[in-house]
Wavefront OBJ file of the C-alpha trace (Angstrom):
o trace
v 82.092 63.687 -277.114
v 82.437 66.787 -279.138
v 85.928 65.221 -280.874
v 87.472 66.171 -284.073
v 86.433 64.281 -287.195
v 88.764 61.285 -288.013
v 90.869 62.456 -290.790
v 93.613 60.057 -292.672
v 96.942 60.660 -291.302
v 98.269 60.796 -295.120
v 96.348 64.021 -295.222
v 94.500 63.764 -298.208
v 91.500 65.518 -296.980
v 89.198 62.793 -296.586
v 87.518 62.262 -293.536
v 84.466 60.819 -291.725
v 81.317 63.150 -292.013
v 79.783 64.314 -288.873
v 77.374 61.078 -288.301
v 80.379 59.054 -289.205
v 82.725 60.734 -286.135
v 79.500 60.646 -283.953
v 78.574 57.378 -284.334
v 82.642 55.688 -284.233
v 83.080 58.222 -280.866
v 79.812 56.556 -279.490
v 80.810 53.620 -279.945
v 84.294 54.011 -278.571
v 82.604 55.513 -275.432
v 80.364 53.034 -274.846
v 82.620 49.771 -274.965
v 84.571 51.649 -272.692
v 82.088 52.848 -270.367
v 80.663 48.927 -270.588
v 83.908 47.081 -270.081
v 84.920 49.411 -266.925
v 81.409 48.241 -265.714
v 82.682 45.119 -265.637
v 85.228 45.550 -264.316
v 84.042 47.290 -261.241
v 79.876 47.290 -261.436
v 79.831 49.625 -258.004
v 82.352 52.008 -259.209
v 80.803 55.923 -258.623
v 82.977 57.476 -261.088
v 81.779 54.652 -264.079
v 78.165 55.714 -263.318
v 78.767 59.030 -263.351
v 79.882 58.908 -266.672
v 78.045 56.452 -267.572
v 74.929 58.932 -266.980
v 76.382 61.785 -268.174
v 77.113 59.811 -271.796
v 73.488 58.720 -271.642
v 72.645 62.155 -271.135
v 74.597 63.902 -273.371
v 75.870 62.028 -276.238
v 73.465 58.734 -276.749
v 70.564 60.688 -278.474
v 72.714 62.353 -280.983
v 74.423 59.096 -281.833
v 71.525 57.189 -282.292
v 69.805 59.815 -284.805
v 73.609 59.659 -286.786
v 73.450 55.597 -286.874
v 70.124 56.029 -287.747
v 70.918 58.320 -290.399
v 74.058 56.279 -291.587
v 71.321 53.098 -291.646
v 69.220 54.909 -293.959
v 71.709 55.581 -296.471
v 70.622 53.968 -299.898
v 72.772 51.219 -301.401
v 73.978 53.346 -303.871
v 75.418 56.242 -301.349
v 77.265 53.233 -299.397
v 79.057 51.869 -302.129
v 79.912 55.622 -303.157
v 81.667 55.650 -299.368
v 82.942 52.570 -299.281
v 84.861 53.586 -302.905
v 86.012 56.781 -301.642
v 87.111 55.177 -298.621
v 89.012 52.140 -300.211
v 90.069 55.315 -302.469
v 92.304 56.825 -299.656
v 92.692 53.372 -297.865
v 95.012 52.897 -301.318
v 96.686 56.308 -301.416
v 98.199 55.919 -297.539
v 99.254 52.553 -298.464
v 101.178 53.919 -302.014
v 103.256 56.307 -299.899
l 1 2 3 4 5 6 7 8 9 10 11 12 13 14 15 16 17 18 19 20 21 22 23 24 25 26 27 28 29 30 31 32 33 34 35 36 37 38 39 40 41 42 43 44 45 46 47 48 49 50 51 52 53 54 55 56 57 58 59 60 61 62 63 64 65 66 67 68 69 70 71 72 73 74 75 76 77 78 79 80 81 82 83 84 85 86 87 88 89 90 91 92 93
């Protein structure tokens, strides 16, 4: 899961921090890991990498949520603004 940060396509150099990309990649991972369990419980290949995301890449996620989840109210709404910032500047051009 070692994937680039997520940076805005109007290149204004904003981009999710490391937790930020670790967490969204995580997340992205597992629904897909979870909904191709479903789709075929007994498939090999799924549990492969199933394990090999549970090896590698939950711990490290869960210490950048965690991290993210400790973020004070104040540092949150300081994101969020920045965020909404260059949410605003890729819609003006």
């Amino acid at each position: 899961m070692a994937a680039a940060p997520f940076t805005d396509p109007a290149g204004t150099g904003r981009r999710a921090d490391a937790d930020e990309t670790r967490v969204a990649c995580a997340r992205i991972a597992a629904t897909r890991l979870g909904t191709a369990l479903v789709r075929d419980p007994l498939d090999r290949t799924v549990h492969e990498q199933m394990r090999q995301f549970l090896d590698r890449d939950s711990e490290p996620a869960l210490r950048s949520w965690e991290a993210l989840k400790a973020r004070t109210p104040q540092e949150l709404k300081a994101r969020i603004a920045e965020l909404l910032t260059a949410q605003a500047q890729r819609s003006a051009s």
